[in-house]
N, C-alpha and C positions, 0 to 999 in steps of 0.2 A: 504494500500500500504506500502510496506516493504520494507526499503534502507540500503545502508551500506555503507561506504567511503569504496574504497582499497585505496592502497598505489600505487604510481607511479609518485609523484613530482611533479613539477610546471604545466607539460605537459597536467595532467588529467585536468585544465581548458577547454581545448578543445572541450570536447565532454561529452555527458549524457548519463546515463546509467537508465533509470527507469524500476523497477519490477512493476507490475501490481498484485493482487491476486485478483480472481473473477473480479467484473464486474468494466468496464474501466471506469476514473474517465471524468469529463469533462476536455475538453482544457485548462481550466483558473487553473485549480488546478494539474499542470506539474510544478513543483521549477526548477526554474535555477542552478543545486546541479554540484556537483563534479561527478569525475565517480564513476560508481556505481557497487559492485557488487551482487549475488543474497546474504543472511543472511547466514552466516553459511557456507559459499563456500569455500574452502580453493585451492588456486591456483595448477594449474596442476604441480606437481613435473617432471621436466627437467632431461628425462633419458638419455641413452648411444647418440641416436639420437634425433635433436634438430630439430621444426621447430618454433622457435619463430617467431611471426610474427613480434616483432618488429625489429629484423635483417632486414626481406625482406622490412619492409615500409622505413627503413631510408637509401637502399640500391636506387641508382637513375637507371634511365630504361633503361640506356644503359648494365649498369653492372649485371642486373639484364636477360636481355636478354642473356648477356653470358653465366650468371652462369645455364639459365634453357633453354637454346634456343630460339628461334625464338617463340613470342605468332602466336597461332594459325593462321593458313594462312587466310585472310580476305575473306570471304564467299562472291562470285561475283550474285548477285540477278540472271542478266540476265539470267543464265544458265538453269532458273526455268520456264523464258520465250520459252527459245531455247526449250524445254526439252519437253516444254508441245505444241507447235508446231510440233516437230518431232512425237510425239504418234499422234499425230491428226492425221497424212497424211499419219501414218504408218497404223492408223486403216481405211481412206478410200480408201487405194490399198488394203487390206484385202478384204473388201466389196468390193468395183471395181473387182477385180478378179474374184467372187466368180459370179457379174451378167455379166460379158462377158465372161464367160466359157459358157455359155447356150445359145443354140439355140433355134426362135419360134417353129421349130418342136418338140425340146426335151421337151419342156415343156407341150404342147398340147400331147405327147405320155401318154399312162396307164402310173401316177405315177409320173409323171414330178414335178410336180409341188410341188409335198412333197422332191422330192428329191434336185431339186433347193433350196427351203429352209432348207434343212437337210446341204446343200455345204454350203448356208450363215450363219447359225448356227452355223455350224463347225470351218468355217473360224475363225468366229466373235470371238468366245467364244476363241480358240488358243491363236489369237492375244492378248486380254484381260487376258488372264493366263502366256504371257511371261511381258508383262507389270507387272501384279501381283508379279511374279517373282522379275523384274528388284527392285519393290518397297522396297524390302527388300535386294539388292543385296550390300548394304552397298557403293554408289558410292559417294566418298566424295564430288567431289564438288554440288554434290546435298544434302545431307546429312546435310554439311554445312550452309546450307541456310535453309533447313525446318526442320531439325532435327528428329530423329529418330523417338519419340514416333508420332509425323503428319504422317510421312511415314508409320509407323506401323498402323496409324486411317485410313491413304489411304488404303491399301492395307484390311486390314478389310471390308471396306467398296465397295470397288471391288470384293472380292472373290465370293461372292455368284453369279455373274451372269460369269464369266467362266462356272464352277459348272453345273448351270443351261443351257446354252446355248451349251454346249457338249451334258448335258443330253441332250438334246431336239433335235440336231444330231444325235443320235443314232437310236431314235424313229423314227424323221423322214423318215429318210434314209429306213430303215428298214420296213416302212411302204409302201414308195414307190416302194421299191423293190417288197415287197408282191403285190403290188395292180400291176404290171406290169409281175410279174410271174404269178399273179391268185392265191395265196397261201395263208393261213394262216399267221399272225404275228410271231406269234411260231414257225412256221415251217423254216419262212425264216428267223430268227434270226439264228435259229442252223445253218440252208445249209451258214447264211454267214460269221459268227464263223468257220465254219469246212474247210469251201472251198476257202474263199480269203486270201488271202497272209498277214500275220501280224496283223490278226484278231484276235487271242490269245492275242498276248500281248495287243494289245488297248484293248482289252474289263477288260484285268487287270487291266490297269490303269484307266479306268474309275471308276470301281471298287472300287481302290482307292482315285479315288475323289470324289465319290458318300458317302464314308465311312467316310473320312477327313470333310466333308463337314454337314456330320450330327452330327461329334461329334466339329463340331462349333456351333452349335446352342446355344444359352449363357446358360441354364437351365441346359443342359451336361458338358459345358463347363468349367463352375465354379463349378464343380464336381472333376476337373479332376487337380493334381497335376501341378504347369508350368514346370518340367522336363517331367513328361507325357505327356503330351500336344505338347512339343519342339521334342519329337521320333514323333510321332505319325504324326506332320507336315513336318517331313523331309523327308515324303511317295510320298508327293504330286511332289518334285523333282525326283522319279521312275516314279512316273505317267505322269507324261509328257515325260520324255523320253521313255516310255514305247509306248506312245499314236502315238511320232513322222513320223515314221517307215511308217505305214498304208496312211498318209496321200499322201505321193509322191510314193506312189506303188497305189490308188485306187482315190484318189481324183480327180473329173472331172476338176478342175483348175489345178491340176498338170500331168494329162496322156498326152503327147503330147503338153506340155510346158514347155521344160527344159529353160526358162528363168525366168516363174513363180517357178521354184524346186529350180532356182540356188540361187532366192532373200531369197525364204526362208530357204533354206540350210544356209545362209549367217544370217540368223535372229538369229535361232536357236544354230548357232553358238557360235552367238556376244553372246548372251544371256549366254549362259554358260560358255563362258569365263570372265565374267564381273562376273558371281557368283563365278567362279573360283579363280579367280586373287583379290576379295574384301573380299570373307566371309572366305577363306580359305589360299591361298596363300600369300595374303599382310601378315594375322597374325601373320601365319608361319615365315615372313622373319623377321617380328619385334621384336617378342620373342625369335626366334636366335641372333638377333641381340643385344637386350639388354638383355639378358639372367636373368631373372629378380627371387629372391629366397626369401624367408621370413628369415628377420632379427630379427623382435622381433615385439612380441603382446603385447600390452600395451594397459590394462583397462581402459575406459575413464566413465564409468557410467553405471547403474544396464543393463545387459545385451548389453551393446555395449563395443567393444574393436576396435582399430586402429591398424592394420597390416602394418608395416613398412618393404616394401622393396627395398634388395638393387640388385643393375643391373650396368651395363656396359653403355657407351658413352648416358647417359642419358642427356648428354649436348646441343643433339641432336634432341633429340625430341618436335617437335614443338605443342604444348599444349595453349589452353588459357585455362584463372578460368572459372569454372563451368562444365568443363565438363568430361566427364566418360570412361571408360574403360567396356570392358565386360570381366572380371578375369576367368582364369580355374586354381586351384590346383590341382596338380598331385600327390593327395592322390588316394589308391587306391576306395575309397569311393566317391570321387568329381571329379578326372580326364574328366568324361564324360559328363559334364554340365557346361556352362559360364552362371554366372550372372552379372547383368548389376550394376558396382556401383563408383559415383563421384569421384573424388580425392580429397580429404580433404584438400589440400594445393595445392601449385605449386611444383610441384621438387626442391629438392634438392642434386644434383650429391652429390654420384650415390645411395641418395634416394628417393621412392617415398610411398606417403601413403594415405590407405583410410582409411573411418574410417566406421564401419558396426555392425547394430544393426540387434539383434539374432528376428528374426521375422519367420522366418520357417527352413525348416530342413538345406538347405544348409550355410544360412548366423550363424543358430545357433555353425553348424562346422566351420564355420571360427574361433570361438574362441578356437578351440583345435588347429590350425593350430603351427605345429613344427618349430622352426627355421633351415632353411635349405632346405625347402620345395619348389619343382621349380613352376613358375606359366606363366602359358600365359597369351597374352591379346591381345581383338582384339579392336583396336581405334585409337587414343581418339575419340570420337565421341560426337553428341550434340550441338544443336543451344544456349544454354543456357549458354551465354560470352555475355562480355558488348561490340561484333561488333552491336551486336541486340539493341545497345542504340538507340534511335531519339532525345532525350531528354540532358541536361548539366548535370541534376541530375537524381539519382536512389534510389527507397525507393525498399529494398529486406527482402522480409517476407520467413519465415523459421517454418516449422513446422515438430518436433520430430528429427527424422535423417536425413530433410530435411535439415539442418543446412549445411552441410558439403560441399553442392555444392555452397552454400554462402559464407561460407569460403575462399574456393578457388577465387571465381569470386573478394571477396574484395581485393584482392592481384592486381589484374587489372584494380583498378580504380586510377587514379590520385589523389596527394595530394592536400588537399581543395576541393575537391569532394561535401563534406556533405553528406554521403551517411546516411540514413535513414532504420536501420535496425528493424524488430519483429520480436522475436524468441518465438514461442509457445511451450509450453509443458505443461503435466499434473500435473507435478512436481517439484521441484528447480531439483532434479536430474538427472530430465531427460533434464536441457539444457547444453549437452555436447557441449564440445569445446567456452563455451560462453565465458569463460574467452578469449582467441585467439581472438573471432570476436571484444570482445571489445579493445582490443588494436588495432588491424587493423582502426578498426572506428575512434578512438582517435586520429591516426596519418591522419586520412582525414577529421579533423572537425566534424565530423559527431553524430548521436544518435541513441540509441539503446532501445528498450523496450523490455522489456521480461513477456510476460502475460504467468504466470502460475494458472493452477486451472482446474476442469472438462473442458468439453467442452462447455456445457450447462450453464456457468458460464461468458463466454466472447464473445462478439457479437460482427460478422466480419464485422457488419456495421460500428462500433467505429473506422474504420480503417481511415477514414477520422480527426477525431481526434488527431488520433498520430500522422496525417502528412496531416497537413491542406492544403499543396500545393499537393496534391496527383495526383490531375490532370497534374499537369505541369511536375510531374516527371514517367519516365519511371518505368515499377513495374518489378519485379522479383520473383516470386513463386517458392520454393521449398517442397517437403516434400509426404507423401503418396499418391496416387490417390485420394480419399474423401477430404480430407485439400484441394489439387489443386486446386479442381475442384469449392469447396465453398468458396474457395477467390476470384477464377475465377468471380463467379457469384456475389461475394458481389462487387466487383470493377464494373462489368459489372453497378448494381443500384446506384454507386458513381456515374458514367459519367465518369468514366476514360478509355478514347480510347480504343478502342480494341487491337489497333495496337501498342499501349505502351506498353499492355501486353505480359509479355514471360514468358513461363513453359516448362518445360518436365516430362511426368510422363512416367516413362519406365517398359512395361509388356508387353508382347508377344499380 
């Protein structure tokens, strides 16, 4: 284990700083030492713009709220309660409909009874595909509360039975028709393609779900680019409008019940205006409004740099630590793609910054990014802020360029906190921004470990070690998917509540 005093005066009694290399020591062999930094680290040089952290901690929270706005609007639980009762009763009027459209005789006729189930299929599958929809529809105060990557696991985890429950509509239906005209399957696909009214385009939009839907399958899936992936998904919004059309021109719940057309007239609606008004039109108004451009790139470590920009009435925007922005620069080679990435810090009118390690083709561009460069953004977004405390205390683990949404979050903890930081990396140089976290720590009592070395070198079970009260305190995980998800599970074999734990690992 490798130490170093920095400099910083009386104050660095406060807090500890220990480097780890390879395998974690026991508890009893943790020195009571000064702060600590890693060997050979030489502190970050303080360019044109400034975000010291020890400005923000010795600033107090009223002044503090001025200078960056209002922290993040506190995330109401119930709404998750409300939210998930209204789908409930949305999807058994779906069903209800779909079995009081039918009469004893229609269904004893040649066929009935495929096509009764072809109406409940249809229905079913709909309603589950605007749901699927709403999951991604970015609705904040839901958002708030479960945070994006849960939504994006929901919504995953839904998709395939829309998919499947259309499919199995079409067949139906189409089987029953056959068995009540006396005809081939074949035959009476085509006569019902050719002859009913908005039969073309549903059968495109199936199509297009049928297509969407196989190249979700994970084997293709992690084949395929996430800017590939992100076209290829924004089909499935044609495909439903595509599919809409046929259902109140031929649907036996909807011919001769303009009050069943008018509900769901009104669904489908809502539906698109809430994608309208959250994934597109909010962003629109926000990035008008702070008109936000690149200031300056500044290298923080082998392949990561921190994009500083500056924008308009950023006073205003209401942000807590920890949480993310989806960025588009309006290069002609990026314009057409937002990736998902934390804020490195809180604002500071009228800057803001993240900080972005070159991991594929687009973040690698962000290091060529010009100053001057205009950028939207659609957010802030992310459950991952200390409203999600239960707990006095919080121990936040940080892995590679997980570090940065830690960063931020420590800015929103109170002073004497103790907050209990681990920051992993492979490398001394790959723990950027550790200098910053360690003075934010400092000024809240708090300690820091920094376990560098392989992977295979440090074992997330030790995590009880570094912070012996681990259960009593709330955890906070940042950093790639793999890291998440195996600290996830190493805490899971502590016994540290499930419900103390909070992550977001953000991927389509």
């Amino acid at each position: 284990m490798g130490k170093v005093r920095a400099a910083g005066g009386a104050a660095a009694d406060d807090h500890e700083v220990v480097v780890h290399s390879g395998h974690l020591p026991a508890p009893s062999q943790f020195p009571a030492t000064r702060a600590m930094l890693p060997a050979g680290e030489p502190r970050l040089a303080m360019a044109s713009v400034s975000f010291d952290p020890v400005e923000t901690s010795r600033r107090g929270k009223s002044s503090q709220r001025q200078a960056t706005g209002e922290r993040g609007r506190k995330p109401h639980r119930q709404v998750i309660d409300v939210a998930g009762l209204v789908v409930a009763l949305g999807f058994g009027v779906s069903v209800g409909l779909a079995i009081t459209a039918e009469s004893r005789s229609q269904l004893s006729a040649p066929g009935g009874v495929a096509m009764f189930l072809g109406s409940l299929t249809g229905l079913s599958g709909t309603y589950l595909a605007l749901v699927m929809v709403l999951l991604v529809s970015r609705i904040p105060a839901v958002e708030r509360v479960v945070g994006q990557d849960r939504l994006l696991g929901w919504h995953r985890r839904l998709a395939p039975w829309p998919i499947v429950l259309i499919g199995a509509h079409a067949v139906l239906l189409t089987f029953g028709y056959a068995q009540a005209a006396h005809t081939g399957l074949f035959h009476e696909a085509g006569a019902i393609i050719g002859a009913y009214p908005d039969m073309i385009t549903a059968t495109i939009g199936l199509g297009l779900m049928m297509a969407i839907g196989i190249l979700s399958i994970h084997a293709l899936r992690k084949r395929l680019q996430r800017e590939t992936w992100w076209l290829f998904h924004l089909f499935m919004y044609a495909a439903l409008a595509l599919s809409f059309p046929h259902e109140l021109a031929l649907g036996p719940s909807f011919v001769r019940h303009p009050l069943t057309q008018a509900v769901w007239s009104v669904a489908w609606a809502a539906t698109a205006g809430l994608v309208l008004t959250y994934r597109f039109g909010l962003p629109i108004a926000r990035s008008l409004r702070y008109r936000l451009e690149v200031a300056e790139v500044r290298p923080e470590g082998p392949g990561v740099v921190s994009v500083i920009c500056r924008g308009r009435n950023l006073e205003r925007l209401s942000i807590s630590g920890g949480q993310f922005f989806e960025w588009r620069f309006l290069t002609r080679q990026m314009w057409w793609q937002a990736h998902p990435f934390s804020l490195s810090a809180r604002p500071r009118p009228p800057y803001l910054r993240l900080t972005v390690k070159g991991l594929g083709d687009f973040s690698t561009a962000v290091a060529k990014l010009q100053p001057g460069t205009k950028v939207l953004i659609e957010g802030p977004y992310g459950a991952f802020t200390t409203s999600a405390r239960r707990q006095a205390k919080v121990a936040l683990i940080a892995g590679g360029i997980g570090v940065t949404a830690v960063r931020s979050l420590l800015e929103d903890l109170p002073r004497n906190s103790e907050p209990v930081v681990v920051l992993r990396a492979s490398s001394a140089e790959g723990l950027v921004l550790a200098g910053e976290v360690t003075e934010l720590v400092r000024h809240r009592r708090g300690r820091v470990h920094e376990l560098v070395g392989p992977r295979d070198a440090v074992s997330l079970d030790d995590l009880a070690g570094l912070v012996p009260d681990l259960r009593q305190r709330d955890v906070f995980v940042s950093g790639r998917e793999g890291f998440v998800l195996d600290v996830v599970d190493a805490l899971a074999r502590l016994g540290v509540p499930k419900a103390s734990v909070h992550y977001e690992v953000y991927s389509l």
